[in-house]
C-alpha positions in Angstrom: 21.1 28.3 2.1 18.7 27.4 -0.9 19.4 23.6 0.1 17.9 24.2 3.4 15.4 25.8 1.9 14.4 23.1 -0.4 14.3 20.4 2.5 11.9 22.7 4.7 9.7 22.6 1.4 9.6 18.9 0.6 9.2 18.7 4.4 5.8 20.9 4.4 4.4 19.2 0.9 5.3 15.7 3.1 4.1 16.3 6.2 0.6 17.9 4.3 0.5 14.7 2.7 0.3 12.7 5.9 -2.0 15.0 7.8 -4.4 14.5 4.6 -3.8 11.0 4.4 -4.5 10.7 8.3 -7.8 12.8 7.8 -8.8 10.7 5.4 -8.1 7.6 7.0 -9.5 8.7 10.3 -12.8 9.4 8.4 -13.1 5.9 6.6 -12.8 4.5 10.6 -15.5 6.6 11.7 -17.6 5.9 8.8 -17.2 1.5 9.4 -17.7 1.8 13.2 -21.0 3.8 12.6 -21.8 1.0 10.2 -20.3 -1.9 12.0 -20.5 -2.1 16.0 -17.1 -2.7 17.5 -18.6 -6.2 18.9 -18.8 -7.2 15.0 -15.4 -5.4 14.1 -13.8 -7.7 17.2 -15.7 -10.6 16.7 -14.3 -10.8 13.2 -11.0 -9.8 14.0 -11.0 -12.8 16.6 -12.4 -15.5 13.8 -9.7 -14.4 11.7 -7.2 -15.2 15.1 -9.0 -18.4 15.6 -8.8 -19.2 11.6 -5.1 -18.7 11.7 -4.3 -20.6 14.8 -6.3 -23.7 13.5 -4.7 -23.6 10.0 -1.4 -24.5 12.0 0.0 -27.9 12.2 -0.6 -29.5 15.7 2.5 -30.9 17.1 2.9 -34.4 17.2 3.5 -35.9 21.3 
């Protein structure tokens, strides 16, 4: 039964770990869409789109 035991411990340090780590990130998205506007955080998002889809080789006729 100890083995068991063991798992439902790394199981609780793990899933603490994410639910931190989901805080956290959750947080930092907050923060940069209070400083950025969604329109600036989409219009860069669609320069990147428009970077990467003129970077490729146009095929030839």
């Amino acid at each position: 039964m100890s083995h068991i035991r063991k798992f439902f411990e790394k199981y609780f340090i793990i899933n603490d770990l994410l639910k931190k780590m989901h805080r956290s990130l959750s947080d930092s998205l907050i923060i940069s869409s209070r400083f950025y506007p969604l329109e600036t955080i989409l219009g860069i998002i669609q320069v990147m789109i428009d970077a990467v889809s003129s970077s490729e080789p146009s095929h030839p006729v």
